[in-house]
LOLOGU-525164 format. One record per residue: residue number from 0; residue in three letters; chain; x, y, z of N, C-alpha, C in turn. Coordinates in steps of 0.001 Angstrom, whole numbers, padded with zeros to 6 digits, always signed. Layout:
BEGIN
resi, resn, chain, nu, nv, nw, cau, cav, caw, cu, cv, cw
NUM, ALA, A, X, Y, Z, X, Y, Z, X, Y, Z
...
# end
This chain:
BEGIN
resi, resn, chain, nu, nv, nw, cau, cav, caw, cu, cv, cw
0, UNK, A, +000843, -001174, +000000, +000000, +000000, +000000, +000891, +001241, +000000
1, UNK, A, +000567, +002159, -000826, +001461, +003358, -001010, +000199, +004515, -000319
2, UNK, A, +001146, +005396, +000732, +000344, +006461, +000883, +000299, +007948, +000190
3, UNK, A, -000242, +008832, +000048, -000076, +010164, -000135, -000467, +011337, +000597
4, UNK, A, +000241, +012210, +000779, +000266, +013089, +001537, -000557, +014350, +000840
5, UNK, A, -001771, +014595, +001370, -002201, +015876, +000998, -002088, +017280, +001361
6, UNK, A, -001920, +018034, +001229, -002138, +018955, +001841, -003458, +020387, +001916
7, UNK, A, -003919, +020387, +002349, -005209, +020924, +002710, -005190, +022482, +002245
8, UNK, A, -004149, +023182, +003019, -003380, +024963, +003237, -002933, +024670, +002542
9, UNK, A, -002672, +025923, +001221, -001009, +025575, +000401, -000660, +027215, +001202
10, UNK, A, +000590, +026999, +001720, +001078, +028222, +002094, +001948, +028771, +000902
11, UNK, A, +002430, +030143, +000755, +002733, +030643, -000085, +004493, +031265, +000535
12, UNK, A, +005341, +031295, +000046, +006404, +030971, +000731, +007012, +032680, +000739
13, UNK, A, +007270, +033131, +002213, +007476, +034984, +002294, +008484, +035241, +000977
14, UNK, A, +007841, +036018, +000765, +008866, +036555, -000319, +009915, +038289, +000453
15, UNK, A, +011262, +038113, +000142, +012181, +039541, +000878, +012276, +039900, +000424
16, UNK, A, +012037, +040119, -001246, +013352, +040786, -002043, +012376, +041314, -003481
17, UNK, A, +011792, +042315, -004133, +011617, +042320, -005328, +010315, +041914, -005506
18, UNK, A, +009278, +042107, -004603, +007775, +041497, -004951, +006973, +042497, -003939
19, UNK, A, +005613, +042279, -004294, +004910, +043259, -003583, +004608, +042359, -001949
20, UNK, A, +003792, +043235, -001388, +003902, +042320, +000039, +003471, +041180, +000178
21, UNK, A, +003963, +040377, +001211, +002973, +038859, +001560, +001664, +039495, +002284
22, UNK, A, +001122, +038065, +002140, -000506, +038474, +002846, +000284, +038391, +004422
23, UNK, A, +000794, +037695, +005239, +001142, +038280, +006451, +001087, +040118, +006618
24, UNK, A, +002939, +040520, +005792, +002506, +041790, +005766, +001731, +042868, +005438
25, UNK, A, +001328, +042731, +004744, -000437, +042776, +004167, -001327, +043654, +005590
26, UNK, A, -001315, +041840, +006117, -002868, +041727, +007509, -001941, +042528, +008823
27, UNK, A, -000473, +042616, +008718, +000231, +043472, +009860, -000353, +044555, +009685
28, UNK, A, +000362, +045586, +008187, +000219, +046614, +008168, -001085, +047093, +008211
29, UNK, A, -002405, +046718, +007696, -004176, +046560, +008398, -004154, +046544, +009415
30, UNK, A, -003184, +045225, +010298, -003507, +045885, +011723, -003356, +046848, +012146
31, UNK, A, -002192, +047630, +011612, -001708, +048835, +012385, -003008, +049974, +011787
32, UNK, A, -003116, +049887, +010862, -004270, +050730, +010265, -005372, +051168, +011353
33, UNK, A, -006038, +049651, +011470, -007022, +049594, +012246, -006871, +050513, +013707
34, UNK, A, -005473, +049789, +014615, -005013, +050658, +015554, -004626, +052152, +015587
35, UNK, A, -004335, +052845, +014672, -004302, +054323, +014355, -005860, +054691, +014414
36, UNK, A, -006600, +053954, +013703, -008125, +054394, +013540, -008906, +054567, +014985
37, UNK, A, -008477, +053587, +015771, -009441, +052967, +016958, -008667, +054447, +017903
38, UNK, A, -007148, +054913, +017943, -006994, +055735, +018614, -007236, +056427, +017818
39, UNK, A, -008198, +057275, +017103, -008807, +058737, +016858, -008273, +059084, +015723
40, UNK, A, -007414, +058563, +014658, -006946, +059089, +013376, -007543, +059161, +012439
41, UNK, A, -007554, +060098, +011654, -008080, +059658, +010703, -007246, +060025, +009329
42, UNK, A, -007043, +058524, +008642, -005847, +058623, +007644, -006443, +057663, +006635
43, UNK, A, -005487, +058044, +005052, -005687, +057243, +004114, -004508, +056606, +004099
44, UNK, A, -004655, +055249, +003338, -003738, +054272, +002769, -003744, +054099, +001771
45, UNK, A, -002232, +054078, +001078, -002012, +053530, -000081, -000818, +052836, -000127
46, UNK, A, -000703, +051965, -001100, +000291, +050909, -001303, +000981, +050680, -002797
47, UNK, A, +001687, +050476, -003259, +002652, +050265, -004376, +003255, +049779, -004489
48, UNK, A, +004199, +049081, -005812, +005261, +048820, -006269, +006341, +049696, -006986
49, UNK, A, +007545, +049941, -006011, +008616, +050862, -007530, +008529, +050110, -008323
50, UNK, A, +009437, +050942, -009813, +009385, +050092, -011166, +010386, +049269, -010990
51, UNK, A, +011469, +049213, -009917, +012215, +048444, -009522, +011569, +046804, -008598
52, UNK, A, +010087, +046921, -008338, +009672, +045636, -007933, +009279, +045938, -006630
53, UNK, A, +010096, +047137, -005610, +010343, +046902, -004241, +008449, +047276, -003775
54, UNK, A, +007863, +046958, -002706, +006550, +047258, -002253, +006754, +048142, -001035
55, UNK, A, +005717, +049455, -001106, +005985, +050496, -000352, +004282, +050575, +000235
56, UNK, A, +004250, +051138, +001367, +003149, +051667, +001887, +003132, +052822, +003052
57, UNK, A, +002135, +053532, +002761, +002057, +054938, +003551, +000685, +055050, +004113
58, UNK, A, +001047, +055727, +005327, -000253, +055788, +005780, -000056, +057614, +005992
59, UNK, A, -001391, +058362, +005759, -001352, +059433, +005245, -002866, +060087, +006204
60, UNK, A, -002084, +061183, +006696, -003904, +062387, +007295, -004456, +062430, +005613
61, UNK, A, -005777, +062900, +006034, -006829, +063334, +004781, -005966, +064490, +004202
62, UNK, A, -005092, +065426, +004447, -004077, +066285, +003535, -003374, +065792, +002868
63, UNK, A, -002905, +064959, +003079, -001929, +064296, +002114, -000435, +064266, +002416
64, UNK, A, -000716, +064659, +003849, +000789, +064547, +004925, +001156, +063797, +004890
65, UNK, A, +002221, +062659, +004819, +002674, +061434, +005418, +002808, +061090, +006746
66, UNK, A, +002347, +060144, +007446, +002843, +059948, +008890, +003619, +059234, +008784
67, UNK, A, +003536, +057647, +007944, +004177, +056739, +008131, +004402, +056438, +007189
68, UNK, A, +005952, +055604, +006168, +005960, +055528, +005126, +006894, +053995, +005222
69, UNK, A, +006671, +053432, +004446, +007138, +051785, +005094, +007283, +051298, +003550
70, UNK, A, +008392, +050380, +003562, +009284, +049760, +002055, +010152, +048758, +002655
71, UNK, A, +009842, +048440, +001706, +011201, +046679, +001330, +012065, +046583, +000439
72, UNK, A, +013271, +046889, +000494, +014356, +046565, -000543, +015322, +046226, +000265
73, UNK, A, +016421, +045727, -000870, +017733, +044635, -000833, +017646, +044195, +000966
74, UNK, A, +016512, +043393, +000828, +016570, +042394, +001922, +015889, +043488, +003534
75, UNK, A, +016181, +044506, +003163, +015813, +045024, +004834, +014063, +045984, +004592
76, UNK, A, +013896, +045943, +005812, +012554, +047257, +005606, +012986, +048060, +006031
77, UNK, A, +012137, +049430, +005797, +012388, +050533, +006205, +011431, +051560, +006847
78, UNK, A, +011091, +052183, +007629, +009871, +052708, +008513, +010462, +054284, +008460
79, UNK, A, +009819, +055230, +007307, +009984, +056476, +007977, +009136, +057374, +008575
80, UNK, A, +009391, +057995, +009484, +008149, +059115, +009989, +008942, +060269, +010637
81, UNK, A, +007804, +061439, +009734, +008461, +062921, +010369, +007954, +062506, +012020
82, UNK, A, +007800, +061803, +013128, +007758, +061338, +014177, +009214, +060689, +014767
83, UNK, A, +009809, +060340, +013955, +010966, +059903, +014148, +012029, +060650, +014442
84, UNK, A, +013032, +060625, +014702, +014359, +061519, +014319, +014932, +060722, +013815
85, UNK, A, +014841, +059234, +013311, +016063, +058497, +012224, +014833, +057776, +011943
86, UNK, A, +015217, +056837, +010535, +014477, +056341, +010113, +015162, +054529, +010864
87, UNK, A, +013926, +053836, +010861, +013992, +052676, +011494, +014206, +051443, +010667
88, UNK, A, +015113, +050789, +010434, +015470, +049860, +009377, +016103, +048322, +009799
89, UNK, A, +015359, +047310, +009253, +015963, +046091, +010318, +015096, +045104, +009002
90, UNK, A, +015698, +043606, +009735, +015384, +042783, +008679, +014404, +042075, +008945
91, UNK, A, +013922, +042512, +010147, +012291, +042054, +010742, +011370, +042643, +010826
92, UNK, A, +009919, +042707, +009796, +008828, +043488, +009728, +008128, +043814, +011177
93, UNK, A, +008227, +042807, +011705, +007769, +042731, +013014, +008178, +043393, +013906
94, UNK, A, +009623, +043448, +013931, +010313, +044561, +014986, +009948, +045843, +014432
95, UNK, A, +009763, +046062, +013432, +009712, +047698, +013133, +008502, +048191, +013488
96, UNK, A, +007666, +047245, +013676, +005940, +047423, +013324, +005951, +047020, +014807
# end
Protein backbone atom coordinates (compact mmCIF):
# COMPACT_ATOMS: atom_id res chain seq x y z
CA UNK A 1 0.00 0.00 0.00
CA UNK A 2 1.46 3.36 -1.01
CA UNK A 3 0.34 6.46 0.88
CA UNK A 4 -0.08 10.16 -0.14
CA UNK A 5 0.27 13.09 1.54
CA UNK A 6 -2.20 15.88 1.00
CA UNK A 7 -2.14 18.96 1.84
CA UNK A 8 -5.21 20.92 2.71
CA UNK A 9 -3.38 24.96 3.24
CA UNK A 10 -1.01 25.57 0.40
CA UNK A 11 1.08 28.22 2.09
CA UNK A 12 2.73 30.64 -0.08
CA UNK A 13 6.40 30.97 0.73
CA UNK A 14 7.48 34.98 2.29
CA UNK A 15 8.87 36.56 -0.32
CA UNK A 16 12.18 39.54 0.88
CA UNK A 17 13.35 40.79 -2.04
CA UNK A 18 11.62 42.32 -5.33
CA UNK A 19 7.78 41.50 -4.95
CA UNK A 20 4.91 43.26 -3.58
CA UNK A 21 3.90 42.32 0.04
CA UNK A 22 2.97 38.86 1.56
CA UNK A 23 -0.51 38.47 2.85
CA UNK A 24 1.14 38.28 6.45
CA UNK A 25 2.51 41.79 5.77
CA UNK A 26 -0.44 42.78 4.17
CA UNK A 27 -2.87 41.73 7.51
CA UNK A 28 0.23 43.47 9.86
CA UNK A 29 0.22 46.61 8.17
CA UNK A 30 -4.18 46.56 8.40
CA UNK A 31 -3.51 45.89 11.72
CA UNK A 32 -1.71 48.83 12.39
CA UNK A 33 -4.27 50.73 10.26
CA UNK A 34 -7.02 49.59 12.25
CA UNK A 35 -5.01 50.66 15.55
CA UNK A 36 -4.30 54.32 14.36
CA UNK A 37 -8.13 54.39 13.54
CA UNK A 38 -9.44 52.97 16.96
CA UNK A 39 -6.99 55.74 18.61
CA UNK A 40 -8.81 58.74 16.86
CA UNK A 41 -6.95 59.09 13.38
CA UNK A 42 -8.08 59.66 10.70
CA UNK A 43 -5.85 58.62 7.64
CA UNK A 44 -5.69 57.24 4.11
CA UNK A 45 -3.74 54.27 2.77
CA UNK A 46 -2.01 53.53 -0.08
CA UNK A 47 0.29 50.91 -1.30
CA UNK A 48 2.65 50.26 -4.38
CA UNK A 49 5.26 48.82 -6.27
CA UNK A 50 8.62 50.86 -7.53
CA UNK A 51 9.39 50.09 -11.17
CA UNK A 52 12.21 48.44 -9.52
CA UNK A 53 9.67 45.64 -7.93
CA UNK A 54 10.34 46.90 -4.24
CA UNK A 55 6.55 47.26 -2.25
CA UNK A 56 5.99 50.50 -0.35
CA UNK A 57 3.15 51.67 1.89
CA UNK A 58 2.06 54.94 3.55
CA UNK A 59 -0.25 55.79 5.78
CA UNK A 60 -1.35 59.43 5.25
CA UNK A 61 -3.90 62.39 7.29
CA UNK A 62 -6.83 63.33 4.78
CA UNK A 63 -4.08 66.29 3.53
CA UNK A 64 -1.93 64.30 2.11
CA UNK A 65 0.79 64.55 4.92
CA UNK A 66 2.67 61.43 5.42
CA UNK A 67 2.84 59.95 8.89
CA UNK A 68 4.18 56.74 8.13
CA UNK A 69 5.96 55.53 5.13
CA UNK A 70 7.14 51.79 5.09
CA UNK A 71 9.28 49.76 2.05
CA UNK A 72 11.20 46.68 1.33
CA UNK A 73 14.36 46.57 -0.54
CA UNK A 74 17.73 44.64 -0.83
CA UNK A 75 16.57 42.39 1.92
CA UNK A 76 15.81 45.02 4.83
CA UNK A 77 12.55 47.26 5.61
CA UNK A 78 12.39 50.53 6.20
CA UNK A 79 9.87 52.71 8.51
CA UNK A 80 9.98 56.48 7.98
CA UNK A 81 8.15 59.11 9.99
CA UNK A 82 8.46 62.92 10.37
CA UNK A 83 7.76 61.34 14.18
CA UNK A 84 10.97 59.90 14.15
CA UNK A 85 14.36 61.52 14.32
CA UNK A 86 16.06 58.50 12.22
CA UNK A 87 14.48 56.34 10.11
CA UNK A 88 13.99 52.68 11.49
CA UNK A 89 15.47 49.86 9.38
CA UNK A 90 15.96 46.09 10.32
CA UNK A 91 15.38 42.78 8.68
CA UNK A 92 12.29 42.05 10.74
CA UNK A 93 8.83 43.49 9.73
CA UNK A 94 7.77 42.73 13.01
CA UNK A 95 10.31 44.56 14.99
CA UNK A 96 9.71 47.70 13.13
CA UNK A 97 5.94 47.42 13.32
Amino acid sequence: MVAQIVAFVRREPQQTTGADWSRDELAELYRIEHALVQAGLTLDVERGVTDEGDPWFVFCRPDGDVLIHLTRYDGLYRLHSPALPAPLIGRSFAALT
